[in-house]
C-alpha positions as CSV (number, residue, x, y, z in Angstrom):
1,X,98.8,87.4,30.1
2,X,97.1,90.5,28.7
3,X,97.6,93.9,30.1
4,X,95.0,96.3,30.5
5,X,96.3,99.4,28.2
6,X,95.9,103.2,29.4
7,X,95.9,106.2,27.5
8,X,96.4,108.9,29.6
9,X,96.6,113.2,29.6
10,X,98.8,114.4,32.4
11,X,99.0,118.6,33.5
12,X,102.2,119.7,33.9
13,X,103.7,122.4,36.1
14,X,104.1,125.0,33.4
15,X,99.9,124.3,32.5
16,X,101.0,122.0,29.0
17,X,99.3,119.0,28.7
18,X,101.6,115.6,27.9
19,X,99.6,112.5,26.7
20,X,101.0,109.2,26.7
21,X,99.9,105.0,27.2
22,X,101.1,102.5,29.5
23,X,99.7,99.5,31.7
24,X,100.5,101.3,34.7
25,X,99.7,104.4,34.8
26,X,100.7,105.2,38.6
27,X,104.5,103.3,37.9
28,X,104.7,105.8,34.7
29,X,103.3,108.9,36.7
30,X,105.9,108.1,39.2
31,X,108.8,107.9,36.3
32,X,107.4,111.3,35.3
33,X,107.8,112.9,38.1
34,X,111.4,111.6,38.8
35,X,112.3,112.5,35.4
36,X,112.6,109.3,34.1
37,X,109.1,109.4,32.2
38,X,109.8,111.4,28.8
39,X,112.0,114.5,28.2
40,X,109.1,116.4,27.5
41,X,108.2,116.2,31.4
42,X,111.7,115.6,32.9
43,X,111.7,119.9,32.7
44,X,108.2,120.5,33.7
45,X,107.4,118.4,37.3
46,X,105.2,117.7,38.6
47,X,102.8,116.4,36.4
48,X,99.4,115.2,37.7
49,X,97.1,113.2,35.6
50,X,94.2,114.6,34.7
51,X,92.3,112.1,32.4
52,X,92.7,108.7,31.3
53,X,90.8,105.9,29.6
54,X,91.2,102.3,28.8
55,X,92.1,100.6,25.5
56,X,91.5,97.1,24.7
57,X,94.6,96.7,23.5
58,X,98.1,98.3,22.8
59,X,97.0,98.7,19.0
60,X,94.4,100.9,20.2
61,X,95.8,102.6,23.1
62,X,98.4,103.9,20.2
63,X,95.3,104.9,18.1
64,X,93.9,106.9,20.6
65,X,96.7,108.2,21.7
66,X,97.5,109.7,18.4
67,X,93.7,111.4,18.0
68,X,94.7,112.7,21.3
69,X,97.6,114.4,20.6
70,X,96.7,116.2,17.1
71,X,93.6,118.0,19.0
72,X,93.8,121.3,19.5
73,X,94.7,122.6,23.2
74,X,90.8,124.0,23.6
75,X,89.7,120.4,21.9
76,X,92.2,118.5,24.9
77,X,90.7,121.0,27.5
78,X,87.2,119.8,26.4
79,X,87.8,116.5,26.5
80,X,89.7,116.6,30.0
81,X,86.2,118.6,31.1
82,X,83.9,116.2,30.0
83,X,82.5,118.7,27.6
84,X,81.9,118.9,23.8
85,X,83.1,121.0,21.2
Protein backbone atom coordinates (compact mmCIF):
# COMPACT_ATOMS: atom_id res chain seq x y z
CA UNK A 1 0.00 0.00 0.00
CA UNK A 2 1.36 3.50 -0.80
CA UNK A 3 0.75 6.49 1.19
CA UNK A 4 0.05 9.74 -0.16
CA UNK A 5 2.97 11.95 1.33
CA UNK A 6 2.33 15.79 2.60
CA UNK A 7 4.61 18.38 3.10
CA UNK A 8 3.18 20.86 5.07
CA UNK A 9 3.87 24.70 6.71
CA UNK A 10 1.95 25.23 9.85
CA UNK A 11 1.65 29.04 11.80
CA UNK A 12 2.26 28.95 15.14
CA UNK A 13 0.91 31.00 18.05
CA UNK A 14 4.01 33.13 18.52
CA UNK A 15 3.72 33.93 14.26
CA UNK A 16 6.99 31.24 13.41
CA UNK A 17 6.33 29.13 10.78
CA UNK A 18 7.20 25.04 11.42
CA UNK A 19 7.36 22.80 8.27
CA UNK A 20 7.16 19.23 8.42
CA UNK A 21 5.79 15.85 6.16
CA UNK A 22 3.47 13.14 7.00
CA UNK A 23 0.60 11.01 5.47
CA UNK A 24 -1.82 12.51 7.65
CA UNK A 25 -1.63 15.74 8.00
CA UNK A 26 -4.92 16.29 10.26
CA UNK A 27 -3.56 13.11 12.83
CA UNK A 28 0.00 15.19 12.87
CA UNK A 29 -1.84 18.65 13.34
CA UNK A 30 -3.63 17.11 16.09
CA UNK A 31 -0.14 15.64 17.75
CA UNK A 32 0.98 19.33 17.33
CA UNK A 33 -1.37 20.76 19.14
CA UNK A 34 -1.31 18.26 22.07
CA UNK A 35 2.27 18.57 22.14
CA UNK A 36 3.06 15.43 20.95
CA UNK A 37 4.06 16.78 17.33
CA UNK A 38 7.81 18.21 17.61
CA UNK A 39 9.42 20.20 20.49
CA UNK A 40 9.61 23.01 18.35
CA UNK A 41 5.64 23.37 18.58
CA UNK A 42 5.00 21.58 21.96
CA UNK A 43 5.86 25.60 23.35
CA UNK A 44 4.04 27.50 20.72
CA UNK A 45 0.09 25.94 20.39
CA UNK A 46 -1.80 26.19 18.53
CA UNK A 47 -0.50 25.78 15.36
CA UNK A 48 -2.75 26.00 12.28
CA UNK A 49 -1.70 24.90 8.88
CA UNK A 50 -1.36 27.19 6.50
CA UNK A 51 -0.09 25.43 3.32
CA UNK A 52 0.59 22.08 2.17
CA UNK A 53 1.31 20.13 -0.98
CA UNK A 54 1.54 16.63 -2.09
CA UNK A 55 4.66 14.55 -2.81
CA UNK A 56 4.81 11.46 -4.76
CA UNK A 57 6.67 9.89 -2.49
CA UNK A 58 8.44 10.05 0.95
CA UNK A 59 11.88 10.66 -0.98
CA UNK A 60 10.43 13.69 -2.27
CA UNK A 61 8.28 14.91 0.44
CA UNK A 62 11.89 15.00 2.33
CA UNK A 63 13.31 16.95 -0.66
CA UNK A 64 10.79 19.45 -0.53
CA UNK A 65 10.65 19.66 2.73
CA UNK A 66 14.26 20.58 3.01
CA UNK A 67 13.92 23.59 0.07
CA UNK A 68 11.28 24.56 2.34
CA UNK A 69 12.89 25.01 5.37
CA UNK A 70 16.34 26.83 4.10
CA UNK A 71 13.95 29.80 2.47
CA UNK A 72 14.08 32.76 3.98
CA UNK A 73 10.97 33.89 6.27
CA UNK A 74 9.81 36.65 3.37
CA UNK A 75 10.55 33.63 0.75
CA UNK A 76 8.08 31.12 3.16
CA UNK A 77 5.59 34.04 3.39
CA UNK A 78 5.51 34.16 -0.39
CA UNK A 79 5.07 30.87 -0.93
CA UNK A 80 2.24 30.50 1.77
CA UNK A 81 0.62 33.70 -0.26
CA UNK A 82 0.74 32.23 -3.58
CA UNK A 83 3.00 34.95 -4.67
CA UNK A 84 6.52 35.22 -6.24
CA UNK A 85 9.63 36.53 -5.23
Amino acid sequence: MTSQWTVYILRCLDGSLYTGITTDIQKRVEAHNAGRGAAYTASRRPVAVVWKICATSRSAALIQESAIKRLTRQEKLALINGTSM
